[in-house]
N, C-alpha and C positions, 0 to 999 in steps of 0.2 A: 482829205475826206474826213468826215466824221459822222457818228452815228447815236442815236438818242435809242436809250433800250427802257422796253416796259416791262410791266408786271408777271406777263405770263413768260418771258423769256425767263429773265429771273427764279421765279416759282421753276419752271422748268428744269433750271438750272441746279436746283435744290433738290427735286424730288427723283431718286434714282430710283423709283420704281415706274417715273413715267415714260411710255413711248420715245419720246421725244428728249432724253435727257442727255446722249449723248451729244446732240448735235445742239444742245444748246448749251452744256458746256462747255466744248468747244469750242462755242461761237465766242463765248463771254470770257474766257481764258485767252482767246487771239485778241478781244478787244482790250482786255483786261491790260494786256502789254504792252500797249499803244503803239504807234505814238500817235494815232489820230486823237481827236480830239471826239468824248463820250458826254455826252451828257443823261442824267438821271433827273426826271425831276422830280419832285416833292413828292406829290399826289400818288407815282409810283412809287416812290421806297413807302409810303404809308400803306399801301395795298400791298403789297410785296409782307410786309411784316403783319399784319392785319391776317393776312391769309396764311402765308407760312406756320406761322403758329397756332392756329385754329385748328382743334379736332374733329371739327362737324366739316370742313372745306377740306382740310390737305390732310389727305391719304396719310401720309406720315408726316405730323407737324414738327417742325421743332421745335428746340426749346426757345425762350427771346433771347436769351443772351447770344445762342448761336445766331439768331436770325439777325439780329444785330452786328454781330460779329464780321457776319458776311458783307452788310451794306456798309461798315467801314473799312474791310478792306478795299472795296470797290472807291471809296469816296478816297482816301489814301493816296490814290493813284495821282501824281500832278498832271494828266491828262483829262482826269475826269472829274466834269463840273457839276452845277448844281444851282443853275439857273432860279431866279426867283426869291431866296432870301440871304438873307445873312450871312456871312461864314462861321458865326456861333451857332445860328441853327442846329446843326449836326449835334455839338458837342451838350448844350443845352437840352436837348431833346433825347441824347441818351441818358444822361443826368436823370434827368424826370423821370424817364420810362424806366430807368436799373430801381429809383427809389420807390417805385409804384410798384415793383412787382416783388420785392421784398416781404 
């Protein structure tokens, strides 16, 4: 089995003042420890961090380094992929975003 998770699960995941956070961290923590096979793809970790950190969107933003923090532990996992580009991606992309936000 395997399972492709989005933005709002994620966001969900993050925000412990929403409805819905226990049951999506739960969700993301069972998936989290595989061993199916997850995929993430781009477009969501972009809106995922996009929005997590936003003060006009999320209730309570984080900060990027956390929000980032979270999408690499998730990317970490040897179960979970990241269909679409490169496998420098990741690494290049936080690169960028840690020097841009300095």
């Amino acid at each position: 089995m395997s399972a492709t998770l989005d933005a709002n699960l994620l966001l969900f995941a993050s925000d412990e003042t929403s409805p819905f956070h226990e049951r999506a961290r739960g969700f993301l923590d069972d998936v989290a420890r595989g061993p199916s096979i997850v995929y993430v793809f781009w477009p969501v970790v972009m809106a995922y961090l996009r929005i997590a950190t936003h003060a006009s969107i999320f209730r309570s933003p984080l900060p990027p380094d956390q929000a980032m923090a979270n999408i690499g532990s998730l990317l970490a996992q040897r179960h979970v992929q990241s269909p679409g580009e490169q496998d420098r991606f990741w690494p290049v992309f936080h690169e960028t975003a840690a020097a841009a936000t300095v």
